[in-house]
PDB file with one MODEL, atoms N, CA, C and O in Angstrom:
MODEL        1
ATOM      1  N   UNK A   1       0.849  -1.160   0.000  1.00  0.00           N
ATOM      2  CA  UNK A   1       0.000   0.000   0.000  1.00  0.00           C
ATOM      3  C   UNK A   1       0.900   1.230   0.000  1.00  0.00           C
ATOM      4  O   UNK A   1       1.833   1.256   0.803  1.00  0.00           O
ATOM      5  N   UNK A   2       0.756   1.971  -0.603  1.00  0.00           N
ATOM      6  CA  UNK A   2       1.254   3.061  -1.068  1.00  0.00           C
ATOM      7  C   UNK A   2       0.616   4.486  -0.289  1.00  0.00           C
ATOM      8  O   UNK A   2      -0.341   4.230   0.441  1.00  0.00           O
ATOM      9  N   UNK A   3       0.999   5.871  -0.348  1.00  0.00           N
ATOM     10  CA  UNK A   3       0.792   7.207   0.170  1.00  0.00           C
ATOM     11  C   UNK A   3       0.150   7.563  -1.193  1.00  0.00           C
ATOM     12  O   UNK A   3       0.374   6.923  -2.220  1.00  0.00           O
ATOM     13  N   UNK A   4      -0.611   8.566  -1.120  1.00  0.00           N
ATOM     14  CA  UNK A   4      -1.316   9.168  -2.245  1.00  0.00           C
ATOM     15  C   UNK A   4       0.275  10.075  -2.907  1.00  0.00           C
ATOM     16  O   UNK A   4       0.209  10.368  -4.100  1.00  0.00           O
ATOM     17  N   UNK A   5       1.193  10.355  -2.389  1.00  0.00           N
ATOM     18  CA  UNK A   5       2.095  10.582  -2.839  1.00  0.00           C
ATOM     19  C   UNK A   5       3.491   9.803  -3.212  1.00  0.00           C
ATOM     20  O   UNK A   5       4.568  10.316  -3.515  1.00  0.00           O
ATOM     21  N   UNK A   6       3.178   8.499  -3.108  1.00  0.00           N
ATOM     22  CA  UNK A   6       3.815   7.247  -3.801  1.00  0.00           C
ATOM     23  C   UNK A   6       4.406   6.918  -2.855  1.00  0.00           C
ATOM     24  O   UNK A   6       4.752   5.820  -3.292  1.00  0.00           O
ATOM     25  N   UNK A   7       4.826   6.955  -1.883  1.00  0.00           N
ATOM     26  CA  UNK A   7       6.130   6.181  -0.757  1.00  0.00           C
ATOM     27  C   UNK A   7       5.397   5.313  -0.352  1.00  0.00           C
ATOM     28  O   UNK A   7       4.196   5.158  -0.573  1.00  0.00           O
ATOM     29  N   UNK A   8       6.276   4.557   0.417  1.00  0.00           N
ATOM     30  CA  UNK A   8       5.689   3.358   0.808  1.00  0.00           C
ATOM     31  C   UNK A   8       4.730   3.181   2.404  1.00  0.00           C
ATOM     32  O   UNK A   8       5.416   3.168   3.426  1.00  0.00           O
ATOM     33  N   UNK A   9       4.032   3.123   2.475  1.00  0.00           N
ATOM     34  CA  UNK A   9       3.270   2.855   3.793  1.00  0.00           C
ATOM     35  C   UNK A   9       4.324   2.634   4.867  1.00  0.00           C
ATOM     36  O   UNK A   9       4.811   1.516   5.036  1.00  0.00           O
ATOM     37  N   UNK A  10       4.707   3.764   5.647  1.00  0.00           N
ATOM     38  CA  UNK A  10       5.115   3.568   6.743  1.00  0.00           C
ATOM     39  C   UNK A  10       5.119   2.859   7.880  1.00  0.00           C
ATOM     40  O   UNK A  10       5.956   2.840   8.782  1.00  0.00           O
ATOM     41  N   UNK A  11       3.934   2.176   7.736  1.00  0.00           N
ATOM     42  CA  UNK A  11       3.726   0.863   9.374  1.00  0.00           C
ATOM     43  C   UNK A  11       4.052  -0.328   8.332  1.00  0.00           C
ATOM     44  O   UNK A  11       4.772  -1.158   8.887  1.00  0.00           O
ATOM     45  N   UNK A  12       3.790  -0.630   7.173  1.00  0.00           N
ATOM     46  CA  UNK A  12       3.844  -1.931   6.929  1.00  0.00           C
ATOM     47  C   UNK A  12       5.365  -1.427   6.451  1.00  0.00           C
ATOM     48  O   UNK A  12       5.826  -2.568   6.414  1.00  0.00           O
ATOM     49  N   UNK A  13       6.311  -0.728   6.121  1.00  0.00           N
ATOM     50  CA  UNK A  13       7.942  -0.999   5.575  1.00  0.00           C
ATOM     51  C   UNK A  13       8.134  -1.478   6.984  1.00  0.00           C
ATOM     52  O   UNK A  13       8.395  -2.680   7.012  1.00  0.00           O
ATOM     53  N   UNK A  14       8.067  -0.709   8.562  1.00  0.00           N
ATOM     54  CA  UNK A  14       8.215  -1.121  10.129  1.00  0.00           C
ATOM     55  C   UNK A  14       7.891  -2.590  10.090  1.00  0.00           C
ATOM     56  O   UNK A  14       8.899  -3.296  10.074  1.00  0.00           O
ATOM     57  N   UNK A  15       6.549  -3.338  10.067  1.00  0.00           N
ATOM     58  CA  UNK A  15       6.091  -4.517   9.722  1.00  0.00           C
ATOM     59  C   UNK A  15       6.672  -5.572   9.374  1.00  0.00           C
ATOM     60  O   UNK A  15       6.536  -6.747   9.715  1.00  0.00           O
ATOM     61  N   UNK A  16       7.731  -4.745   8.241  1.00  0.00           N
ATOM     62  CA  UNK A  16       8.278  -6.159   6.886  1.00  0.00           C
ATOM     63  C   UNK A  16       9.835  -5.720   7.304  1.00  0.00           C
ATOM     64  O   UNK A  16      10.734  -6.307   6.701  1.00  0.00           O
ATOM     65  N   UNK A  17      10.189  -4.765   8.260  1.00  0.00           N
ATOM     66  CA  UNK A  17      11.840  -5.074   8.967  1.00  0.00           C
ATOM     67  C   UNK A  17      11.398  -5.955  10.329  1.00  0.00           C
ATOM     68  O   UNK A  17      12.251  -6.742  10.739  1.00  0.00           O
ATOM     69  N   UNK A  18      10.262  -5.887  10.981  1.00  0.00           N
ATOM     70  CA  UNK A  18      10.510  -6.625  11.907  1.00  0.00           C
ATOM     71  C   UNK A  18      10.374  -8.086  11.551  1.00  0.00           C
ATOM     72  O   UNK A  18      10.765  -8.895  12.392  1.00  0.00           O
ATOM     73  N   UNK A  19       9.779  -8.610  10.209  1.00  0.00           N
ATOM     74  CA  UNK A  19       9.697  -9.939   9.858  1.00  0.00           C
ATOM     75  C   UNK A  19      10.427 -10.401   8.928  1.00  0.00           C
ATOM     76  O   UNK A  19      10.241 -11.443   8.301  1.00  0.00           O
ATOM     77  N   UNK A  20      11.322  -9.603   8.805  1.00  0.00           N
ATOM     78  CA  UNK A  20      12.463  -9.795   7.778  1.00  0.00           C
ATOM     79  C   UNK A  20      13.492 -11.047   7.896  1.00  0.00           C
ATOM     80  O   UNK A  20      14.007 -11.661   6.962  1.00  0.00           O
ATOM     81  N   UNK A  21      13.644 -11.248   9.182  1.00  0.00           N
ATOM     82  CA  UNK A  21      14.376 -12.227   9.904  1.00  0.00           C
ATOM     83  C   UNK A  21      13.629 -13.556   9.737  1.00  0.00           C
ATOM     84  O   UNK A  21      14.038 -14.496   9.054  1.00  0.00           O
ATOM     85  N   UNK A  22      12.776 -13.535  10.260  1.00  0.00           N
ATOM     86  CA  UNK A  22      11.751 -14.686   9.768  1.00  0.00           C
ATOM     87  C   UNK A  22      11.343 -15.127   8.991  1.00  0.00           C
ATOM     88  O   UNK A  22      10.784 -16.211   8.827  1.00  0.00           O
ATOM     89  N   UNK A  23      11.620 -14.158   8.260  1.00  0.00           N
ATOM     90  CA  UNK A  23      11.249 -14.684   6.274  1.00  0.00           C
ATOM     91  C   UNK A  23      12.504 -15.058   5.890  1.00  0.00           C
ATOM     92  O   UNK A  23      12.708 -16.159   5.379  1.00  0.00           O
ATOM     93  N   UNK A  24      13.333 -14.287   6.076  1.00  0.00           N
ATOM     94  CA  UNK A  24      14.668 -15.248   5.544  1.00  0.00           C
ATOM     95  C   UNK A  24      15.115 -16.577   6.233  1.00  0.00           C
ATOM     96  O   UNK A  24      15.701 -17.352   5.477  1.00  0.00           O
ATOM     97  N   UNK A  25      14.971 -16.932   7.348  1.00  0.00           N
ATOM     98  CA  UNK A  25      14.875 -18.659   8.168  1.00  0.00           C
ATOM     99  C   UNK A  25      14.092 -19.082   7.872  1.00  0.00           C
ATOM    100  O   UNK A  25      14.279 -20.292   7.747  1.00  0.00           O
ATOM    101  N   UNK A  26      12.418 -18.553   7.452  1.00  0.00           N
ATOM    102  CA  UNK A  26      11.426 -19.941   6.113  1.00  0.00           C
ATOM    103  C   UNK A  26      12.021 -19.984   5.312  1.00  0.00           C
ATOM    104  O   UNK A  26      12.413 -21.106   4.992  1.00  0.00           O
ATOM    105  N   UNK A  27      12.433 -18.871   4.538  1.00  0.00           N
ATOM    106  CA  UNK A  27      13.276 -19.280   3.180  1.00  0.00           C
ATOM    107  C   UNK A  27      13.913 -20.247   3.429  1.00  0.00           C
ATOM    108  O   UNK A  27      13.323 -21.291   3.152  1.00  0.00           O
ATOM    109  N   UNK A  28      15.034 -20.374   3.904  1.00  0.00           N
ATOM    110  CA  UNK A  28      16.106 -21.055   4.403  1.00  0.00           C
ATOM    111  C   UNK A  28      15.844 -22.485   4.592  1.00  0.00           C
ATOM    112  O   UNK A  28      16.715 -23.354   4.536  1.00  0.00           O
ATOM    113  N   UNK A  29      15.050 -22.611   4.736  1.00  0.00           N
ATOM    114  CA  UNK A  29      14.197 -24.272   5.281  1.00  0.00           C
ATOM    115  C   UNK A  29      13.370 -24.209   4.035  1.00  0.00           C
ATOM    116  O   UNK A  29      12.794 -25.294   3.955  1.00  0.00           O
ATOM    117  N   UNK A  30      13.083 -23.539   3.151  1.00  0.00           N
ATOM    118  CA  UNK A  30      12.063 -24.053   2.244  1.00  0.00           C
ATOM    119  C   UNK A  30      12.751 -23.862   0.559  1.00  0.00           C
ATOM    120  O   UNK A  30      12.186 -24.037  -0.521  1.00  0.00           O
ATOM    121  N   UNK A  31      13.864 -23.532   0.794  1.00  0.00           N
ATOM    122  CA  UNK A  31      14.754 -23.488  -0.624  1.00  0.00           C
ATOM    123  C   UNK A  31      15.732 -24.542  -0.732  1.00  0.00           C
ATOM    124  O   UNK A  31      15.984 -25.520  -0.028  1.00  0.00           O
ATOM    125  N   UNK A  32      16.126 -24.170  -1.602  1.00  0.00           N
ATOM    126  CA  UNK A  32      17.448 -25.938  -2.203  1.00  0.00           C
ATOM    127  C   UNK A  32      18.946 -25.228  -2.065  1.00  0.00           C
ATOM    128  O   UNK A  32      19.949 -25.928  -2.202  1.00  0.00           O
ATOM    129  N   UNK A  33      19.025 -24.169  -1.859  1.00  0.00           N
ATOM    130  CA  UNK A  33      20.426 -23.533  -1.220  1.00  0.00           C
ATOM    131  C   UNK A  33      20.305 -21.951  -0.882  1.00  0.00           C
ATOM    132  O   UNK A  33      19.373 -21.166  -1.054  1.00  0.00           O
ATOM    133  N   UNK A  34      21.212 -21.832  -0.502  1.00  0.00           N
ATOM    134  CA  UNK A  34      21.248 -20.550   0.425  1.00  0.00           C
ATOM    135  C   UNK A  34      20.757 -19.052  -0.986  1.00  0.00           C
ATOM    136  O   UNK A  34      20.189 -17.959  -0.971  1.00  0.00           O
ATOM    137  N   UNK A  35      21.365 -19.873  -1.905  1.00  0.00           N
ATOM    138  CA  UNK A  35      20.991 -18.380  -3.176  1.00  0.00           C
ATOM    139  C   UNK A  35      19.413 -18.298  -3.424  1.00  0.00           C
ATOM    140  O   UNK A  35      18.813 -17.238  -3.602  1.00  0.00           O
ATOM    141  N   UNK A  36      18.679 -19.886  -3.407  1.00  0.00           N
ATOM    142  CA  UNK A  36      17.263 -19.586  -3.518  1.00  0.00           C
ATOM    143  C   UNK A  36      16.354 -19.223  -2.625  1.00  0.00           C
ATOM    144  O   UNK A  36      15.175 -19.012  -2.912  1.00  0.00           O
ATOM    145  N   UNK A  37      17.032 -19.090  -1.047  1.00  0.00           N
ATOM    146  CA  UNK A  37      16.587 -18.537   0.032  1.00  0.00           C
ATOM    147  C   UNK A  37      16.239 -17.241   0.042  1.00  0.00           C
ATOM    148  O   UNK A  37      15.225 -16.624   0.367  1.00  0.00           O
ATOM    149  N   UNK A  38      17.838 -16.817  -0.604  1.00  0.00           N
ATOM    150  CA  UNK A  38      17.462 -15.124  -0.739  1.00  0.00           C
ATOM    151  C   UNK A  38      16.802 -14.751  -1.485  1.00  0.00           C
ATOM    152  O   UNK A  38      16.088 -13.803  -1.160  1.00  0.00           O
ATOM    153  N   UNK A  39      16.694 -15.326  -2.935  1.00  0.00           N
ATOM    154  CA  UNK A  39      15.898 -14.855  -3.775  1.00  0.00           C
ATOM    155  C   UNK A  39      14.599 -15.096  -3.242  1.00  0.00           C
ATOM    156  O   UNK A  39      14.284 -14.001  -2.776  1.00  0.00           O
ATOM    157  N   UNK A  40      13.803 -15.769  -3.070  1.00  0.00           N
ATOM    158  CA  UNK A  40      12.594 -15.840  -1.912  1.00  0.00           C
ATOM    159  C   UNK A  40      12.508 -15.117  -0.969  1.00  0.00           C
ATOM    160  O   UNK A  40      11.477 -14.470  -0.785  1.00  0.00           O
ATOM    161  N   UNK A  41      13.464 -15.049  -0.212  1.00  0.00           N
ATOM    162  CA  UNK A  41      12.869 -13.894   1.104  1.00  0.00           C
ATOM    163  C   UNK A  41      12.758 -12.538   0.267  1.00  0.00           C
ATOM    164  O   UNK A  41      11.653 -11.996   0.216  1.00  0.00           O
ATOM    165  N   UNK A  42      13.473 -12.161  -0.166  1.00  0.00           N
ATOM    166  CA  UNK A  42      13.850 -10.447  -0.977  1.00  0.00           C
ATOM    167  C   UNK A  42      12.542 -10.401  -1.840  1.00  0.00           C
ATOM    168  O   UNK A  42      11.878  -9.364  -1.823  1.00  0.00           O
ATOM    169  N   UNK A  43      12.114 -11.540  -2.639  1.00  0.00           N
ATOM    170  CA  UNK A  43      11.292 -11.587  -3.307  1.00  0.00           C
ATOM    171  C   UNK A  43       9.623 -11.199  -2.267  1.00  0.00           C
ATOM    172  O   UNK A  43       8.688 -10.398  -2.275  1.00  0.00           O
ATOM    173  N   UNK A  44       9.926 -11.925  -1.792  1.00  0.00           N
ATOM    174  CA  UNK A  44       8.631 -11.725  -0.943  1.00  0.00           C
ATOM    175  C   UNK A  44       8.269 -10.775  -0.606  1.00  0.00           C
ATOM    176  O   UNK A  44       7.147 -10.358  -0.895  1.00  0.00           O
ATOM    177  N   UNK A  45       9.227 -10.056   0.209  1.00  0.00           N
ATOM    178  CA  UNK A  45       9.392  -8.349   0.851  1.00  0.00           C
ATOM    179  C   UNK A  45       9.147  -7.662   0.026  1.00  0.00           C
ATOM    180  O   UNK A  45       8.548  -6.603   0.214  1.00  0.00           O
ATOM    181  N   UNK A  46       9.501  -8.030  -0.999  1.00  0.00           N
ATOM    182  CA  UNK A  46       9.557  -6.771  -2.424  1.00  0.00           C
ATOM    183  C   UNK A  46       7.939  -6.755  -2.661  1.00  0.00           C
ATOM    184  O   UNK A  46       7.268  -5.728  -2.561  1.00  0.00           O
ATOM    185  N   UNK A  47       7.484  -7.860  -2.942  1.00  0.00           N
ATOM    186  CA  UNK A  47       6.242  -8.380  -3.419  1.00  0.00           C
ATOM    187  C   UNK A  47       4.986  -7.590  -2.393  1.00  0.00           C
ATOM    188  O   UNK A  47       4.111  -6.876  -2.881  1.00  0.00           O
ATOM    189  N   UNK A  48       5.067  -7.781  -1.429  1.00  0.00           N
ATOM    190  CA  UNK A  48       4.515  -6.890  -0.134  1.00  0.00           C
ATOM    191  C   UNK A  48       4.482  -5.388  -0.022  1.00  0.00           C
ATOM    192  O   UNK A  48       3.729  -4.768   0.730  1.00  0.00           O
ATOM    193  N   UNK A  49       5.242  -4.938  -0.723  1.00  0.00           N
ATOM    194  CA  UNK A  49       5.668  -3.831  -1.168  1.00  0.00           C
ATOM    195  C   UNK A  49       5.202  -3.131  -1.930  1.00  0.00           C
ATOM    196  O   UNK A  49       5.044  -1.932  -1.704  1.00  0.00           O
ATOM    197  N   UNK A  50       4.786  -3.845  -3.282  1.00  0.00           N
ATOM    198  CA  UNK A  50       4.089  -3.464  -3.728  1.00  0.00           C
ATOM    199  C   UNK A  50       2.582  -4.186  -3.733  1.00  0.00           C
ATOM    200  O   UNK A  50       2.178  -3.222  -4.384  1.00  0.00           O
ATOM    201  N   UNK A  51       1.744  -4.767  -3.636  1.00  0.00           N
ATOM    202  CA  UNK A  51       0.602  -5.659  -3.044  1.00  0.00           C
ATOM    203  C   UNK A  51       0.665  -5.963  -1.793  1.00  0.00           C
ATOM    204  O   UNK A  51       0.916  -7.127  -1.484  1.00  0.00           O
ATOM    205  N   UNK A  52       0.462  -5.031  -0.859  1.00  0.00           N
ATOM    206  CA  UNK A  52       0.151  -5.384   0.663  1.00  0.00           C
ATOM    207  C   UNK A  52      -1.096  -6.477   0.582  1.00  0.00           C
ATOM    208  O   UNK A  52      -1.867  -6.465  -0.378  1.00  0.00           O
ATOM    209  N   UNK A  53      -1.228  -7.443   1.698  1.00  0.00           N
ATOM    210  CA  UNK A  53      -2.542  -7.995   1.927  1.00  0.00           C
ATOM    211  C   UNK A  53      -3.605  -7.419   2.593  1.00  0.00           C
ATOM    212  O   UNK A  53      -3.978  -6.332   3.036  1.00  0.00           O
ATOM    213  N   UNK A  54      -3.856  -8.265   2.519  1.00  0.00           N
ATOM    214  CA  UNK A  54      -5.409  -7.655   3.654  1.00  0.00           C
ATOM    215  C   UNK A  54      -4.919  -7.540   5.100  1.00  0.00           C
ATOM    216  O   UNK A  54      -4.874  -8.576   5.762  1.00  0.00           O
ATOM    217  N   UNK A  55      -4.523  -6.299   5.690  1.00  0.00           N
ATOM    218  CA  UNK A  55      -4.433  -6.343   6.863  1.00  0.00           C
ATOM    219  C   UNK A  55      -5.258  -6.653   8.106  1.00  0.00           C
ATOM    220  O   UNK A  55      -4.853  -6.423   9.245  1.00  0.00           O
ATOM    221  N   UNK A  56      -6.468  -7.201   7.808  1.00  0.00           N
ATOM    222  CA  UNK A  56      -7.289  -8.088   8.669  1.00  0.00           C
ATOM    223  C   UNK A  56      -7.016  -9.305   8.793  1.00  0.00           C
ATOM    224  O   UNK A  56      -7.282  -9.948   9.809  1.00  0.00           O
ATOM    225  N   UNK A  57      -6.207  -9.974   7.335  1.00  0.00           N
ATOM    226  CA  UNK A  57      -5.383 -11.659   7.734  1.00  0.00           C
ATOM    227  C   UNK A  57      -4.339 -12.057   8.079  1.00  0.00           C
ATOM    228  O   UNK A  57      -4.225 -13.281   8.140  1.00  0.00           O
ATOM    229  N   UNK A  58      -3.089 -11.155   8.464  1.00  0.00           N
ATOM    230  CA  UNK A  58      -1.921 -11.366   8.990  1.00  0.00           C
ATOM    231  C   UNK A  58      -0.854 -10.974   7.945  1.00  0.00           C
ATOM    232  O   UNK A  58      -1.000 -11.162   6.737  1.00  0.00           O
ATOM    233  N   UNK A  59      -0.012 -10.539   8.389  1.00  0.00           N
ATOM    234  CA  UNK A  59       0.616 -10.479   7.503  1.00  0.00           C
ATOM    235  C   UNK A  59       2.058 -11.896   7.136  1.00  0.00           C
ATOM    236  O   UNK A  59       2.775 -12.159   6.170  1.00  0.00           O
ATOM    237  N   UNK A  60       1.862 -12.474   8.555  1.00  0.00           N
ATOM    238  CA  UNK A  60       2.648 -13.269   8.678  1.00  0.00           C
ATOM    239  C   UNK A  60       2.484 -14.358   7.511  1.00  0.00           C
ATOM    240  O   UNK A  60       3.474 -14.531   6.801  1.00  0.00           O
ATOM    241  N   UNK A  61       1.247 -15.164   7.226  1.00  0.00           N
ATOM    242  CA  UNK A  61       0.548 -16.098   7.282  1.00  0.00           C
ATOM    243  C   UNK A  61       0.679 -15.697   5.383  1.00  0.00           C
ATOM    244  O   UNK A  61       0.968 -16.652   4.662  1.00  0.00           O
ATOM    245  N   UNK A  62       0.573 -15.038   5.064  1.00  0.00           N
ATOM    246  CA  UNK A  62       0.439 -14.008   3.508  1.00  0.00           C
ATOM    247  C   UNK A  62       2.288 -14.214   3.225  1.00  0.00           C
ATOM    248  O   UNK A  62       2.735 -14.908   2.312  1.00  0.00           O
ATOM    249  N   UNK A  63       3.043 -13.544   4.099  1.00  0.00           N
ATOM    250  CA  UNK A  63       4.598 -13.880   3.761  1.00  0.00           C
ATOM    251  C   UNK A  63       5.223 -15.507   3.501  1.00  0.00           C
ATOM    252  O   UNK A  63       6.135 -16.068   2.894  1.00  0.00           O
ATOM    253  N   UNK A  64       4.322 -15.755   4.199  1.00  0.00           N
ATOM    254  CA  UNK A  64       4.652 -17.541   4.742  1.00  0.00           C
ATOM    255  C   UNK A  64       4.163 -18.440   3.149  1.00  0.00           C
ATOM    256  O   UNK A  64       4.757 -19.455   2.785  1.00  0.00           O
ATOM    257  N   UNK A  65       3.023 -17.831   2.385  1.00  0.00           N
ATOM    258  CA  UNK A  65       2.261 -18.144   1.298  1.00  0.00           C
ATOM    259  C   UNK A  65       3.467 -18.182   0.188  1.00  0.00           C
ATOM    260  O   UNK A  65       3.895 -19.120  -0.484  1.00  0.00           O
ATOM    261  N   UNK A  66       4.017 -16.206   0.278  1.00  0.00           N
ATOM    262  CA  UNK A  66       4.242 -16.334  -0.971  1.00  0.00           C
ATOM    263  C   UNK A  66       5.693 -16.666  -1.003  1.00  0.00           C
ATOM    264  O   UNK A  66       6.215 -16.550  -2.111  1.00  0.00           O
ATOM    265  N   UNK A  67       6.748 -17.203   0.359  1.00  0.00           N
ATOM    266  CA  UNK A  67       7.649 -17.222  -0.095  1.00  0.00           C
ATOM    267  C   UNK A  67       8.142 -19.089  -0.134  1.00  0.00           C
ATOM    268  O   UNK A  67       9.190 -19.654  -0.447  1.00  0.00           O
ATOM    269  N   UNK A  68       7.395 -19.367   0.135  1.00  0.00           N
ATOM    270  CA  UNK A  68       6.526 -20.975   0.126  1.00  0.00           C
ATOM    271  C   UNK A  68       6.527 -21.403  -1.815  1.00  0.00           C
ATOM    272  O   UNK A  68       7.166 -22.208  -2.491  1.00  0.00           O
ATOM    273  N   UNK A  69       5.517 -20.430  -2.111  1.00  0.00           N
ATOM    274  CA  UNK A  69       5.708 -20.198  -3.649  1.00  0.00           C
ATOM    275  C   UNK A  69       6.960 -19.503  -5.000  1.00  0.00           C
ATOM    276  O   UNK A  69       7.296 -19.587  -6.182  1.00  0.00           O
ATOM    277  N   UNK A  70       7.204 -18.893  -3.825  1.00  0.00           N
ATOM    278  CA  UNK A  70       8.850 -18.366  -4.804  1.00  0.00           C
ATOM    279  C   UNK A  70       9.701 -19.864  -4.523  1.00  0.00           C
ATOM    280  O   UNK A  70       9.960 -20.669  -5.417  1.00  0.00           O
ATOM    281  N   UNK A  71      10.038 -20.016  -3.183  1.00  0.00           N
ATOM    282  CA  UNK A  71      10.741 -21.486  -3.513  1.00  0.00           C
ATOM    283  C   UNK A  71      10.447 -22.544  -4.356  1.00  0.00           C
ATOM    284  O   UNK A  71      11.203 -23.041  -5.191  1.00  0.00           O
ATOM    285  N   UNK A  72       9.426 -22.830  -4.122  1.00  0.00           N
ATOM    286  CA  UNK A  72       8.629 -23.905  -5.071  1.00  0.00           C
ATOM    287  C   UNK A  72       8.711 -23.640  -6.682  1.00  0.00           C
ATOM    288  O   UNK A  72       8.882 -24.483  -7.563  1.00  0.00           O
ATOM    289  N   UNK A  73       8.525 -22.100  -6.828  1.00  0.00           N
ATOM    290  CA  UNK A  73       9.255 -22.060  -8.153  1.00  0.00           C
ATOM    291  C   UNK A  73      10.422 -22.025  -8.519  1.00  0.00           C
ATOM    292  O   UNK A  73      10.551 -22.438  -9.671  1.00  0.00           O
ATOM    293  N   UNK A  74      11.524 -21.645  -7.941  1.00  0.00           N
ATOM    294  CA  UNK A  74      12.559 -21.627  -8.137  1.00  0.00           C
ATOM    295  C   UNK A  74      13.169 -22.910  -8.384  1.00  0.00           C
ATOM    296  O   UNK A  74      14.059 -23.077  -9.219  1.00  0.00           O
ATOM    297  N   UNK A  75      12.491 -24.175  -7.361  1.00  0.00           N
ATOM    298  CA  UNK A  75      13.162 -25.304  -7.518  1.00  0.00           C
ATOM    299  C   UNK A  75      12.575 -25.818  -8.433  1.00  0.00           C
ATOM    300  O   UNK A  75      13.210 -26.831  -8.724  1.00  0.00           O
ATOM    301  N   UNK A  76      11.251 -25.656  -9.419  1.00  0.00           N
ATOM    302  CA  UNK A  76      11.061 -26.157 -10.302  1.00  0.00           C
ATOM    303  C   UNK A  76      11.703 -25.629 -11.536  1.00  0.00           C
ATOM    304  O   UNK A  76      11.588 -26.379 -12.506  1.00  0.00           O
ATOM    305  N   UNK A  77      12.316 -24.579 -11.722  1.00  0.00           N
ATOM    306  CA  UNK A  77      12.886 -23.499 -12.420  1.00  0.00           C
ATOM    307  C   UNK A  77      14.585 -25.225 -12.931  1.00  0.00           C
ATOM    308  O   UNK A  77      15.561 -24.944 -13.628  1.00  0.00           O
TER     309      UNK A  77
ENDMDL
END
């Protein structure tokens, strides 16, 4: 989610540094080496970034989705 003047939503960039750590240790457990970890966690954050979720469903649970799915592609890649 974005500012009517384009920056980025200030509580959710706060949000996605405090779960930053945590997304990169799912990565980590859900990729085939340490390079597809990062590309998944970074990916994810980025992704959030621009498509916030619904902040009524977590945001945790939404990170956990899509970086679940960046691995999964990557290793099918």
């Amino acid at each position: 989610m974005t500012h009517p003047d384009g920056d980025a939503d200030p509580g959710l960039t706060d949000a996605l540094l405090r779960e930053a750590g945590w997304v990169r240790a799912l990565a980590r457990r859900l990729a085939r080496d340490q390079a597809a970890a990062d590309d998944a966690a970074q990916g994810a954050l980025a992704l959030a970034l621009q498509k916030r979720p619904d902040p009524g469903r977590g945001l945790r649970p939404w990170l956990a989705r899509v970086v679940a799915r960046l691995a999964r592609r990557d290793e099918r890649a």
